[in-house]
C-alpha positions in Angstrom: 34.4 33.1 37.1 35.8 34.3 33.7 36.9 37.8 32.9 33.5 39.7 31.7 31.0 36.7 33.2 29.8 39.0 36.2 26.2 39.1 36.5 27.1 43.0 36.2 28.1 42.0 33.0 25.7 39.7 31.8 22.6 42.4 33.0 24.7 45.3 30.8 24.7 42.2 27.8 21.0 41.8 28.2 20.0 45.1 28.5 22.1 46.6 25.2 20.1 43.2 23.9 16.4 43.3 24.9 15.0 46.1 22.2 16.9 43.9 18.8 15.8 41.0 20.3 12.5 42.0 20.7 12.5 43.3 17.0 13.4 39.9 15.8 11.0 37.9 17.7 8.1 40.3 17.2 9.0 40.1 13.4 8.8 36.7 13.3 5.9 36.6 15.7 3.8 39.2 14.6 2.6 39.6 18.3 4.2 41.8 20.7 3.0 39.7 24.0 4.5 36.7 22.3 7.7 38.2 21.4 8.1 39.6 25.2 7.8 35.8 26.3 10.0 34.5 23.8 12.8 37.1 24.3 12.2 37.0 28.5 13.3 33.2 28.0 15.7 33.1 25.6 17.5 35.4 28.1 16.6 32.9 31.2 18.3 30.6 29.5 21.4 32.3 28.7 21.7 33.4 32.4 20.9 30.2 34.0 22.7 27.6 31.1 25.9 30.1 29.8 25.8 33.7 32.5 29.1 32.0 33.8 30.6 31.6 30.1 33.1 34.7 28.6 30.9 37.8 27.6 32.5 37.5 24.0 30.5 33.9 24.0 27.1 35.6 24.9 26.3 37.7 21.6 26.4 34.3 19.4 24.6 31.9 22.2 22.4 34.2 23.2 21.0 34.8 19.3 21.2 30.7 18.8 19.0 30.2 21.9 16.9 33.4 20.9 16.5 31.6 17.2 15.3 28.2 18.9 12.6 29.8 20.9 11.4 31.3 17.8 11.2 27.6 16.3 9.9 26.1 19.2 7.0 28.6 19.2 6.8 28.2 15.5 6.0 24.3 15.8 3.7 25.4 18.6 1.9 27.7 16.8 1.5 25.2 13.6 0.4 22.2 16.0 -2.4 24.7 17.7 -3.6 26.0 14.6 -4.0 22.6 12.9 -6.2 21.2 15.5 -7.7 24.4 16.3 -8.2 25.3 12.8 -11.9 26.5 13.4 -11.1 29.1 16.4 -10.7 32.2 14.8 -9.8 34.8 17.1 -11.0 37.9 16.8 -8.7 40.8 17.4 -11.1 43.7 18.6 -10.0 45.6 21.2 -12.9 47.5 22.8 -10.6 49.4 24.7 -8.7 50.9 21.8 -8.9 54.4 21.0 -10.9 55.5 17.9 -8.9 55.9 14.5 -9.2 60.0 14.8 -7.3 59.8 18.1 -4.3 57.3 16.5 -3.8 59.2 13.8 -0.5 61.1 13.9 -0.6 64.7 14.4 0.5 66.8 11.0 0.6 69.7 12.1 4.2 68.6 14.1 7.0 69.5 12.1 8.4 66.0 10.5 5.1 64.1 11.5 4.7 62.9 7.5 8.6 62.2 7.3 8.5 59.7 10.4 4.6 58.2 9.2 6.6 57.6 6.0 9.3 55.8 7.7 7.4 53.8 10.0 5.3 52.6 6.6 9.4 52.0 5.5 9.7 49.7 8.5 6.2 47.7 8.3 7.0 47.2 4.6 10.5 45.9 5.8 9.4 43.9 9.0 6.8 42.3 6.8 9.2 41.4 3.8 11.1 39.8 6.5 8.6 38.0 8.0 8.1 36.7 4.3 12.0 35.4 4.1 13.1 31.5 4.6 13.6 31.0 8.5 17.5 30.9 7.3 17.6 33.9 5.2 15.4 35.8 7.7 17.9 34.9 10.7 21.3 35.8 8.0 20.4 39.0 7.5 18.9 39.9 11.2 22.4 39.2 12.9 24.1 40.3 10.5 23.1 44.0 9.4 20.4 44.6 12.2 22.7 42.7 15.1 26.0 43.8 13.5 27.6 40.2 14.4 30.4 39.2 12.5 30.8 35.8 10.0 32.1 34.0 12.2 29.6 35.1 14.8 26.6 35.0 12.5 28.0 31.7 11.8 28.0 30.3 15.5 24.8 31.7 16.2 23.5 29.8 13.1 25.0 26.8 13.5 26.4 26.7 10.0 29.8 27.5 8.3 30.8 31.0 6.7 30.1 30.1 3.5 26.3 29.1 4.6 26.0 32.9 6.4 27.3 34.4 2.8 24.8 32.8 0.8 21.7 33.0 2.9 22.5 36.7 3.4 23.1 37.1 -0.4 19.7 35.6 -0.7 18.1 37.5 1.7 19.0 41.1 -0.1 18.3 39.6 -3.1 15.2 38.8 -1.9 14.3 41.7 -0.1 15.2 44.0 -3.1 12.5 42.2 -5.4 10.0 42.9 -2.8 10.5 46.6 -1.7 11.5 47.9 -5.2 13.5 51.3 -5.3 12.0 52.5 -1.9 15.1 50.7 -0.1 18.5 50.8 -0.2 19.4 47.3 0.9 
């Protein structure tokens, strides 16, 4: 077995990768339950297919097998909503708590600094969301992931040069759409 490949290893790598992962998918998902199953078998599938590979191998294959199980549910999604076109699915939740009760408390100190950052991060997650698949992948491993080019790269499937540009894009992008109120 290589040098890092122990499943000790490989549970610390999936661990330290769940929450991001689950930020990506959910982002390009919009549904939490999705974005669980997507992320619970993109990391199956680095275990069973590449768990015996070096750890410095993971970051990039898992992210390349977390990207094509995003695609794959994306297809799914646009095959089942073409022939399915008149199912609308309502989204009520009878169960849910009235407004009054979700409504964060302002009376705790810093209650309408974090409501305005978590409006920050719907505005962002949903600005991603509107990026190219490409553009929205760029900029996710590379300044929410932290990967290197040459990582981002791998992970993408696509040279340096490719990562530059669809990251360039991205910002540009993402500056048009959230104005002054991000520092991107």
């Amino acid at each position: 077995m290589a040098e890092g490949a122990s499943p000790q290893g490989l549970n610390s790598f999936l661990l330290q990768a769940q929450a991001r992962a689950l930020r990506v998918a959910e982002i390009s998902t919009r549904s939490r339950d999705d974005a669980l199953d997507i992320v619970q078998d993109a990391m199956l599938h680095l275990a069973r297919a590449y768990g015996r590979r070096p750890a410095d191998e993971w970051p990039p294959l898992f992210h390349r097998i977390l990207e094509n199980k995003i695609r794959d549910w994306q297809r799914r999604q646009t095959v089942r909503n073409r022939f399915f076109f008149w199912r609308q699915e309502r989204e009520e939740d009878d169960d849910a708590p009235p407004p009054e009760e979700r409504a964060p408390d302002l009376a705790i100190p810093d209650a309408t600094e974090r409501l305005m950052q978590d409006e920050a991060m719907l505005r962002l997650k949903s600005a991603l969301a509107e990026l190219p698949a490409r553009q929205r992948e760029a900029f996710v491993l590379r300044i929410w992931e932290g990967l290197s080019t040459d990582d981002t790269a791998t992970a993408m499937g696509c040279s340096d040069g490719s990562v530059k540009t669809h990251l360039a894009r991205a910002l540009a992008n993402l500056r048009g759409k959230l104005g002054e109120s991000w520092s991107l």
